[in-house]
C-alpha positions in Angstrom: -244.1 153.6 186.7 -242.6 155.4 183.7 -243.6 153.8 179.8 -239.4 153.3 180.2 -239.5 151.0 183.3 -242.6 149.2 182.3 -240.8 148.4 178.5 -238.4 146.6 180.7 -241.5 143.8 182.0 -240.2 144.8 185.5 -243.0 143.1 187.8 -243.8 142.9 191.6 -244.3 140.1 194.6 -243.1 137.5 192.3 -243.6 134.0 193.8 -240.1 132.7 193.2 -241.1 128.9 194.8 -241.6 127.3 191.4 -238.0 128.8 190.4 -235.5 127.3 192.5 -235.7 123.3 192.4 -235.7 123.0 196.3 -239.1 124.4 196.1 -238.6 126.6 198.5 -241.0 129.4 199.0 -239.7 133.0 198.6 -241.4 136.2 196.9 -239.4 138.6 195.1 -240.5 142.4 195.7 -239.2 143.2 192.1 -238.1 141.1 189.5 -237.5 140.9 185.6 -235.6 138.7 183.4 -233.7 140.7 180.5 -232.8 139.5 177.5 -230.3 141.8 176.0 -227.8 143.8 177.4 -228.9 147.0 177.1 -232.6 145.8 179.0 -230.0 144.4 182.1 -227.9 147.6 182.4 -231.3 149.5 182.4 -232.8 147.2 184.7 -229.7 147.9 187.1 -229.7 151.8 186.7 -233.5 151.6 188.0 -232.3 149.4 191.1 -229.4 151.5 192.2 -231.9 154.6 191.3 -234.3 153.2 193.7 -232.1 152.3 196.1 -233.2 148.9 195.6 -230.6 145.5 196.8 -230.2 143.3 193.4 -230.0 139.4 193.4 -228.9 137.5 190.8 -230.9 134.4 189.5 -230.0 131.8 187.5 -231.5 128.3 187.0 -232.0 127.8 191.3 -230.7 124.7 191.2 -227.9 125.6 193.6 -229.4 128.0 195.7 -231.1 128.4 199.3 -233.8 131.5 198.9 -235.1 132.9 201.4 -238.7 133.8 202.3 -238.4 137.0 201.0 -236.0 139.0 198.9 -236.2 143.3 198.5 -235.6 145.3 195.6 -234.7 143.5 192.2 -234.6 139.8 191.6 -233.1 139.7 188.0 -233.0 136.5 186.0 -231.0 137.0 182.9 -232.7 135.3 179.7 -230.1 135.8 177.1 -230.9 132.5 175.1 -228.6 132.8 172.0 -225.3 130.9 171.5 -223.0 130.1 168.7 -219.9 128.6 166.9 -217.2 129.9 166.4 -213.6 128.7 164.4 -210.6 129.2 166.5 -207.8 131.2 164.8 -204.2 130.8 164.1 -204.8 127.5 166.5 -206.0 124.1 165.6 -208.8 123.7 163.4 -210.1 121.0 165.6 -210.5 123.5 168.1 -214.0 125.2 168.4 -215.1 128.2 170.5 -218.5 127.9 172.2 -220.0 131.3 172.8 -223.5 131.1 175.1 -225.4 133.6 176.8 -226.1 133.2 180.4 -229.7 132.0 179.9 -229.2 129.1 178.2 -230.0 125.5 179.9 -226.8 124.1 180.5 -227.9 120.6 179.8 -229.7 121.7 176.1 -225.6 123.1 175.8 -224.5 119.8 176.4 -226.8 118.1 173.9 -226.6 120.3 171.6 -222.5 120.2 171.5 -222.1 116.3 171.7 -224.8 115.9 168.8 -222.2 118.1 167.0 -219.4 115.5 167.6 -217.7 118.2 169.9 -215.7 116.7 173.3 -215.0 118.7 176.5 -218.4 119.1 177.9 -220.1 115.5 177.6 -219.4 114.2 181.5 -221.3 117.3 182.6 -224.6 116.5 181.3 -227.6 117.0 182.7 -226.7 119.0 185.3 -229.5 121.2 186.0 -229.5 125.3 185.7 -228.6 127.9 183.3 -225.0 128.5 181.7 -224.7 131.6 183.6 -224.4 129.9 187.1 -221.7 126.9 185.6 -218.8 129.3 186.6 -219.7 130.3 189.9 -219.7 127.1 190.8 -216.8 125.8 188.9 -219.6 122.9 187.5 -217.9 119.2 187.8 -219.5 115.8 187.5 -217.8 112.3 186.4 -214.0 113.2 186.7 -214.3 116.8 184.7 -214.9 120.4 185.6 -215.9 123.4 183.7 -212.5 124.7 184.3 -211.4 122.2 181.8 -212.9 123.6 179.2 -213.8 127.2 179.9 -212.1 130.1 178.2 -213.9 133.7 179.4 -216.5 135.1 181.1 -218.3 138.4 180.1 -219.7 140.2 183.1 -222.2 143.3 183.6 -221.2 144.9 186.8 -224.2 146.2 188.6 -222.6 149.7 190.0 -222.1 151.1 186.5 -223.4 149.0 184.1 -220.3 148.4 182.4 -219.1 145.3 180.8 -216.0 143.3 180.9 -214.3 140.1 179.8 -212.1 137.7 182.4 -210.2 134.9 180.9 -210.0 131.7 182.6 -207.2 132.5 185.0 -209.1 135.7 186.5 -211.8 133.6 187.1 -209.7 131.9 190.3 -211.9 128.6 189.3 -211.4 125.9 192.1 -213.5 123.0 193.3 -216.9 124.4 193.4 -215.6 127.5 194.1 -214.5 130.6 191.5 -214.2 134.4 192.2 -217.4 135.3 191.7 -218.3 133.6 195.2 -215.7 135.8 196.2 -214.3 138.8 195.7 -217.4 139.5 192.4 -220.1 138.4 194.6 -222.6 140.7 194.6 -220.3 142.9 192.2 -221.2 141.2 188.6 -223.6 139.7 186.7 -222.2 136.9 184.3 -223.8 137.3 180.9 -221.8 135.0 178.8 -219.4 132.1 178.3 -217.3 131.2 175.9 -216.2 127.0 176.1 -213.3 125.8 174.2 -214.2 122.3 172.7 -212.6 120.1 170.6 -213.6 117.4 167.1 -210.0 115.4 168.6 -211.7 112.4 170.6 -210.8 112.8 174.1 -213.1 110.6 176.4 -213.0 110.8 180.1 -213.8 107.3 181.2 -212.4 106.8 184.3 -215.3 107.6 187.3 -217.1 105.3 188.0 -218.6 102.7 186.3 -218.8 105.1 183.0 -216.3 103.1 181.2 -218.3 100.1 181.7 -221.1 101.2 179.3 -219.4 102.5 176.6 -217.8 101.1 173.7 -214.4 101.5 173.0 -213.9 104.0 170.8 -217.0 106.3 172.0 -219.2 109.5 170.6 -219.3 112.4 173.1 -222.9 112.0 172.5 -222.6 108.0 173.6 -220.6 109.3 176.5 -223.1 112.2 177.7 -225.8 110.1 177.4 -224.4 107.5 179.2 -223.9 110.1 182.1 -227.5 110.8 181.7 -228.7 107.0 182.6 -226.2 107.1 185.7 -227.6 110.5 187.1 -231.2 109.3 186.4 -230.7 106.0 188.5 -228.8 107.8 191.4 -230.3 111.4 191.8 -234.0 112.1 191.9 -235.6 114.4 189.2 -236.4 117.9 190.4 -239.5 117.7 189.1 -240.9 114.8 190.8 -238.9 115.3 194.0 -238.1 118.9 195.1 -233.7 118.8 195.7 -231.0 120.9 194.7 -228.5 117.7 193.3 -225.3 116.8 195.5 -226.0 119.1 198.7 -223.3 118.8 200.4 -219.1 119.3 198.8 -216.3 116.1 198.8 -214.6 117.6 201.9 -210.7 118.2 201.7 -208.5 116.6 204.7 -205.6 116.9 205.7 -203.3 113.8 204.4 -202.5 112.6 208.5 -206.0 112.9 209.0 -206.9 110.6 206.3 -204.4 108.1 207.6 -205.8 108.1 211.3 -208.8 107.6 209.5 -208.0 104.5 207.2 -207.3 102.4 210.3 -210.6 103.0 211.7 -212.3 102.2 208.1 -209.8 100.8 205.3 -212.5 100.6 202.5 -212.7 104.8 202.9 -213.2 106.3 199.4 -210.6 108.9 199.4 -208.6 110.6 196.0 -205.2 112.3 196.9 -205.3 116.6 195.2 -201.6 116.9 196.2 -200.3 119.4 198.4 -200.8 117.3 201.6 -204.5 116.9 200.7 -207.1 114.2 200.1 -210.3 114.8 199.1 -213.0 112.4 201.1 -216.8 111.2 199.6 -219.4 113.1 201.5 -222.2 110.6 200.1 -220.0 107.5 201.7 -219.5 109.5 205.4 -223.4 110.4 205.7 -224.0 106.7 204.3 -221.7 105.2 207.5 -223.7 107.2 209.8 -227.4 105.4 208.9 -228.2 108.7 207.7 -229.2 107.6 203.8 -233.1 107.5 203.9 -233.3 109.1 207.2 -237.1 111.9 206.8 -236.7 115.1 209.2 -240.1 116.1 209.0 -240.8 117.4 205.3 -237.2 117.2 204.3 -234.8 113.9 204.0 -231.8 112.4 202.7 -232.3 110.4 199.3 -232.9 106.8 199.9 -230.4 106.2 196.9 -227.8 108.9 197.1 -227.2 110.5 200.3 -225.3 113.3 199.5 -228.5 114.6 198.0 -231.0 116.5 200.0 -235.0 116.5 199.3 -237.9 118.2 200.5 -241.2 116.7 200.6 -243.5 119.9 200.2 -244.2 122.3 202.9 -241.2 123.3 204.5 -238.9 126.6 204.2 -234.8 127.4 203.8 -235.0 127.6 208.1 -236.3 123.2 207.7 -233.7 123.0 205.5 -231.0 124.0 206.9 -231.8 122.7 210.5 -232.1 119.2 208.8 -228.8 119.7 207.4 -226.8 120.8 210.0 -227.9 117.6 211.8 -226.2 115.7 209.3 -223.2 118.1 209.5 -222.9 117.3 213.3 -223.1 113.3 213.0 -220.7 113.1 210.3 -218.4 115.2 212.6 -218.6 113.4 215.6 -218.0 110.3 214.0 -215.7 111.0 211.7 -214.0 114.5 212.8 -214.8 115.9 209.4 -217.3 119.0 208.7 -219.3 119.0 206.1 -219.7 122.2 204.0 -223.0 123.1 202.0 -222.7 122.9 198.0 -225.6 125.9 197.6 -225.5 129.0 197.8 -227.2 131.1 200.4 -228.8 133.5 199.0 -230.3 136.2 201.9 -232.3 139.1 201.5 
C-alpha cells in the first residue's frame, strides 16, 4: 500500500455489525470514512483504480447490509456545519449548511436551541444528515422537503462535484432521486436547510398538540417529539431495529372505499390525485401481528410498524420475517406492504 493510500486510513475486513442499528452482521473488504473532500475524491480514484464496487454509508439506520460487501465501504465524516444570513430575502430566514456526517438529531437540537423552526417535528430520528435526502426524512406531519434547499454531491466516476436545488432532487414520500436515477452515481456531501426565527409550529399529528403550550419554542416542540418517539419506538441501543420498517402504503381512492365498509375506524389521509395513503402500523396491528417473535426477529410489542431483532440472526431472518407480514396484511386486506430500508447488496 502506497504512504498515499495509507494517509487516507483506508482499512480492511471491517466488521460493519455494530454500524447499522439492525445489528446485522456484515464485513466490509475495504472501508474508510473521509473527512474532507479532497480525502473522498481520493478515496474514489483508488476504488475505480482498483476496480473495486463502492457503497455508500451513512448512519445504518435505514439500511439492510448484507453479509459481505467488496471493494470500498466509505462512510463520509464531514462533521462541520454552519449559519448562514439569507440575502436580498427575509432576515428571518436562515440558511443551514451541514456536512453529510453530521447526526441528524444533534442538527435538530442544535437548531431549535437556536429558536430556529422547520426542523423541530423531525427530531430524533436516527442517522447522519447525509442519508435525510435519500429518504425524503418525515415524522409528525413534516418532511425534509419542507425545509431543504440543495444538496452538494461527489459523483464517484470522476470525482467531480455539483449542487442540485430542491426541485432536482425529485423529493417524494420517502423517496428522492438519489434512490433513483443517482443511486450508485453520487455521494451526498452536504445540505443546506432553510429555517426560519417566524414561529411556525406544526401541531396537528397526533397527540403533539396536546403537550404543548400554546404559543410553543421549536425546542418545546422537538422535545416533545422526543418523549412520543421514546414511548412508542424502542432505542437502537437496547433493542437492535431500524425505526418504522415498513412505508404508509398509497391506495387507490375505490379501494379505500371497499375497504371502509369492511372496517369504518380505518386510519386513512386523502394525498389527492385519486389517492389515500393507509397506516401500515394499524393493518399489521388488525392482523394480531403486533408482538408476534419469528425466531430472533419480531414485531414491537408497542409499535408494529417497527421491526426488531433479538441478536443472532442475518438480512436473509430478516427479510423472511418480513415478507410474512407482507403476505398477511395482503390477504386480509389486499394491500402490499413495501420495505422503508434500503437494500443494500454486495
Amino acid at each position: 500500500m502506497s504512504a498515499e493510500v495509507a494517509a487516507l486510513n483506508l482499512q480492511t475486513d471491517v466488521d460493519l455489525t455494530l454500524a447499522n442499528t439492525l445489528r446485522l452482521p456484515c464485513k466490509a473488504e475495504h472501508f474508510a470514512a473521509p473527512a474532507t473532500l479532497s480525502a473522498l475524491r481520493a478515496l474514489l480514484a483508488q476504488a475505480r483504480q482498483q476496480g473495486w464496487p463502492t457503497t455508500i454509508l451513512g448512519g445504518g439506520s435505514n439500511v439492510l447490509l448484507p453479509d459481505h460487501l467488496p471493494g470500498l465501504v466509505v462512510r463520509p465524516a464531514l462533521n462541520q456545519w454552519w449559519l448562514t444570513a439569507q440575502q436580498r430575502c427575509s432576515k428571518d430566514h436562515v440558511f443551514v449548511h451541514v456536512g453529510a456526517g453530521v447526526n441528524w438529531h444533534a442538527l435538530v437540537m442544535a437548531t431549535v436551541e437556536r429558536g430556529l423552526w422547520g426542523i423541530e417535528n423531525l427530531a430524533l430520528i436516527p442517522g447522519s444528515c447525509g442519508a435525510a435526502p435519500v429518504q425524503n426524512i418525515g415524522a409528525y406531519g413534516a418532511e425534509l422537503a419542507d425545509t431543504l434547499q440543495a444538496v452538494q454531491v461527489m459523483e464517484l466516476a470522476t470525482g467531480r462535484v455539483d449542487w442540485l436545488d430542491a426541485q432536482q432532487c425529485k423529493l417524494g414520500y420517502r423517496d428522492s432521486i438519489f434512490k433513483r436515477e443517482l443511486a450508485d452515481r453520487v455521494v451526498i456531501t452536504q445540505l443546506v436547510l432553510r429555517l426560519s426565527r417566524t414561529p411556525a409550529p406544526q401541531l396537528g399529528y397526533g397527540d403533539l398538540a396536546g403537550r404543548l403550550a400554546s404559543s410553543p419554542t421549536p425546542l418545546a416542540v422537538a422535545n416533545a417529539v422526543c418523549a412520543i418517539r421514546r414511548e412508542k419506538l424502542p432505542d437502537p441501543e437496547l433493542l437492535a431495529n431500524a425505526g418504522s420498517f415498513f412505508k404508509n402504503p398509497l391506495v387507490e381512492d375505490q379501494q379505500v372505499t371497499r375497504l371502509l365498509r369492511r372496517y369504518p375506524t380505518m386510519p386513512h389521509f386523502p394525498q389527492g390525485k385519486g389517492q389515500t395513503k393507509l397506516a401500515a402500523g394499524w393493518l399489521i396491528d388488525q392482523c394480531g401481528l403486533k408482538g408476534m417473535q419469528d425466531g430472533v426477529f419480531g414485531v414491537h410489542q408497542h409499535q408494529a410498524l417497527v421491526l426488531v431483532h433479538f441478536g443472532g440472526g442475518d438480512r436473509h431472518g430478516l427479510l423472511k420475517t418480513a415478507n410474512y407480514i407482507v403476505d398477511q396484511v395482503a390477504l386480509r386486506f389486499g394491500v402490499r406492504l413495501e420495505p422503508e430500508p434500503r437494500l443494500v447488496n454486495p
